[in-house]
Structure formats: structure tokens, C-alpha cells
C-alpha positions in Angstrom: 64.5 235.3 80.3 67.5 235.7 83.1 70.8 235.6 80.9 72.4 232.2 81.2 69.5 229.9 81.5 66.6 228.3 80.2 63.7 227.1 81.3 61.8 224.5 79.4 60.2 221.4 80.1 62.1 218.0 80.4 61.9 215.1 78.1 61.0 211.4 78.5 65.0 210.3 77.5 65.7 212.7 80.4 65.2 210.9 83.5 69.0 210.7 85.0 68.2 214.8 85.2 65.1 214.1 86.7 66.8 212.3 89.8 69.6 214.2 90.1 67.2 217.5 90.3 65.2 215.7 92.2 67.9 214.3 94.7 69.7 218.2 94.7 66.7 219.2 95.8 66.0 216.7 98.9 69.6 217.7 100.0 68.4 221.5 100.7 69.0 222.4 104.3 64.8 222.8 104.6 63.8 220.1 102.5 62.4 218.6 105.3 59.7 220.9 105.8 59.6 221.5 101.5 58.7 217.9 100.4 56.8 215.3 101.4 59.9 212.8 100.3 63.0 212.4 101.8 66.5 211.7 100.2 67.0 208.6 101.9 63.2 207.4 100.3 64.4 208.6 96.9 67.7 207.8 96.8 66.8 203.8 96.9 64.2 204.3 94.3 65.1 201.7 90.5 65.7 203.2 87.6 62.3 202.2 86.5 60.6 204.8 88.5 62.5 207.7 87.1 62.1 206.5 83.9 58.5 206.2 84.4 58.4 209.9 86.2 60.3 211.3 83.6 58.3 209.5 80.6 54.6 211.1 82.6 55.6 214.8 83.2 57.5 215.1 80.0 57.2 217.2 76.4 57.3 213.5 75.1 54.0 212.6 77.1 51.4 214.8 74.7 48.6 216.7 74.7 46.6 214.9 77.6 49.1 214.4 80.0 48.4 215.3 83.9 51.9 216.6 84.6 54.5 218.8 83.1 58.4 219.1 84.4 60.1 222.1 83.7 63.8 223.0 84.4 65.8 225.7 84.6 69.1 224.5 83.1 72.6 226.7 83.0 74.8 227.2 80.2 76.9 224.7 81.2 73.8 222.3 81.3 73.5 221.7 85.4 69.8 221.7 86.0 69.8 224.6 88.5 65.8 224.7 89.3 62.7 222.6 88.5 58.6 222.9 89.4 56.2 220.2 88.1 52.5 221.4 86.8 50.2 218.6 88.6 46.6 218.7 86.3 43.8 217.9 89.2 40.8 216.8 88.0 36.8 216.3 89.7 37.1 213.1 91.8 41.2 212.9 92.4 41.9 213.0 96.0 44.6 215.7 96.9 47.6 215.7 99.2 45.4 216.9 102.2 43.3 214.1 101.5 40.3 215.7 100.6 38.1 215.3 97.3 38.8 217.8 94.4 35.3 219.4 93.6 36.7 221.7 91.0 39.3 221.3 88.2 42.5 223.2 89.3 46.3 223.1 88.3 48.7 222.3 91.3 52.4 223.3 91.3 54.7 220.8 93.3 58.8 219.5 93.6 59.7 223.3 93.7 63.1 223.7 93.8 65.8 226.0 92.7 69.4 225.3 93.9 71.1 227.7 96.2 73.8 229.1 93.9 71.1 230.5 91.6 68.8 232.1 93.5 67.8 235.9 93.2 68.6 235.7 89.9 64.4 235.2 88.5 64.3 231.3 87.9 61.7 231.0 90.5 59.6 233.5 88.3 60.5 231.6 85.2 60.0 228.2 86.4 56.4 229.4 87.7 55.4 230.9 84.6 56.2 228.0 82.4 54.1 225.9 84.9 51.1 228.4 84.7 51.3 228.7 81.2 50.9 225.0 80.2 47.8 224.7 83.3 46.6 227.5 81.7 46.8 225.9 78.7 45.1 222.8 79.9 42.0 225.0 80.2 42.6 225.5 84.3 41.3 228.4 85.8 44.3 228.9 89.0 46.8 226.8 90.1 47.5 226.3 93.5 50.4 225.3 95.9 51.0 224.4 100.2 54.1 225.4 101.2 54.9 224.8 105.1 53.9 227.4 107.4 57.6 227.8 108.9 58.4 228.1 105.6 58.7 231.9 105.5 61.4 232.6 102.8 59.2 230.2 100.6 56.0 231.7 101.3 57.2 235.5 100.3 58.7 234.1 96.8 55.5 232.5 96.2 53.7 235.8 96.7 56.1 237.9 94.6 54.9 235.1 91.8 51.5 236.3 92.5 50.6 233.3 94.8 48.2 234.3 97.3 47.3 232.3 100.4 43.4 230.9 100.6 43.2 230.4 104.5 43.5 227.2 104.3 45.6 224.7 106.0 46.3 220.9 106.1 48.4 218.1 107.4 51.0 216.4 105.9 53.6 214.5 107.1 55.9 217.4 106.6 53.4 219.5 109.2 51.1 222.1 108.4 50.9 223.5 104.9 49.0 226.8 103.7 47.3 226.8 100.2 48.2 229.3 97.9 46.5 229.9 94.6 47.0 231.8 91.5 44.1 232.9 89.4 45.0 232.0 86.0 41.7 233.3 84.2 42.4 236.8 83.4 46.3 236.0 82.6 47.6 236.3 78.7 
């Protein structure tokens, strides 16, 4: 655990947090090429909608919930850092538009803000996503991250994300795959 944080996962009564990590995170210098939202689409979103994120990918969601928040929060109780756990099962349809044949975990909304990285919230935040798609009986997890996007790419692989080959379009540009096998973990 990296001294003066904590990572854990965000509850349903939590969903101010939830914008304002989500927001920080749309105002990083490459979040154009990092998300597939923009501030300005965010920022004009009701109240309802983060109340309704929050209340999905939260603790407060239970057992069979398809997503999972967690934060990385400081002492002083600024969320620093945040990943969501997506659960994708046979049938969804993923971001590059294609069928999901296979039941996998899918990390998304990485983000950890400036001021605190190097410092192994990236690790953390990746491990408490893993853990719980582990948990959800998911044999890897997977991620795109955009193929400019070097600095992001090499953290991934020091998490022990590797790249499949693969590549797609989104409206951010072209994104790799990277996956994680979570079967021989723990």
C-alpha cells in the first residue's frame, strides 16, 4: 500500500467524487487521446447521471453488478486516481464495436492525477480492478489505450498488461488491446 493513500472502491452516496474524478481527469493535457468523453460532454451532464454512475459501479451495487469504481484517495481525502472494472459478458457489444465471444473483464476511466504519480497508485488502482474481475470468475481483463499514447502504454505493461495485436477505432483514433491473464493470479 503506497503511504498516504488508499485505494478502495467508491460508494453509491459518493457520486460528487465520482464527477469531480471524473472531470480532473478529462482536464489532463492528453485526455483527448485517453477517453472517449470530453470535459465539455461531461461537464453539462444532471446530477442524475452521476448519481446513477455512482449508484452502478459502487460497493453499494452488490454481488452481480457489471462495474466496480475504485479510487485512490489522499490523506487529506482528494481523490488522486481512479480505474473502473467493466464485467463483459457473451453477446455485449464492445467499444470497437465488435461482439464479445468470450467473458472478459475490461479496465476503463484510468486516471491518476499528475501530482501523484510515480508514487504506485497506478499499480494499486490496477490490482483492486483485477482482483474483484478476478473475483467475478473472469479469466483476464483487458484495456485499449491510444497508440500515441506511449507513457500510458509502458505503465500498463509494468502492470503486467500485454498488448494482443490488436487495434480499433474510436473516436479518440486508434487504440491497442492489452490484456492481463488473470487465471493463474492469487
Amino acid at each position: 500500500m503506497t503511504p498516504g493513500y488508499v485505494v478502495r472502491p467508491v460508494r453509491a452516496h459518493e457520486w460528487r467524487e465520482v464527477r469531480t474524478v471524473r472531470l480532473a481527469a478529462l482536464s489532463d493535457e492528453v485526455a483527448a487521446m485517453a477517453f472517449l468523453e470530453s470535459y465539455a460532454d461531461a461537464a453539462t451532464r444532471p446530477d442524475e447521471f452521476w448519481q446513477d454512475r455512482a449508484r452502478r459501479s459502487s460497493l453499494d451495487a452488490g454481488e452481480d453488478a457489471s462495474a466496480r469504481q475504485f479510487v485512490a484517495v489522499a490523506d487529506d481525502g482528494t481523490w488522486v486516481g481512479t480505474a473502473v472494472a467493466l464485467v463483459e459478458r457473451v453477446g455485449d457489444v464492445d467499444i470497437g464495436g465488435a461482439a464479445v465471444t468470450e467473458p472478459v473483464g475490461h479496465v476503463v476511466a484510468v486516471h491518476v492525477a499528475p501530482g501523484h504519480r510515480g508514487q504506485g497508485l497506478l499499480a494499486e488502482l490496477f490490482t483492486a480492478a483485477t482482483d474483484w474481475l478476478r473475483g467475478q470468475g473472469l479469466p483476464r481483463a483487458r484495456l485499449f489505450v491510444h497508440v500515441d499514447n506511449a507513457r500510458a502504454q509502458r505503465a500498463y505493461e509494468k502492470c503486467g498488461f500485454r498488448s494482443t495485436g490488436t487495434l480499433i477505432t474510436t473516436v479518440a483514433g486508434t487504440e491497442r488491446e492489452m490484456e492481463r491473464d488473470l487465471s493463474g493470479e492469487r
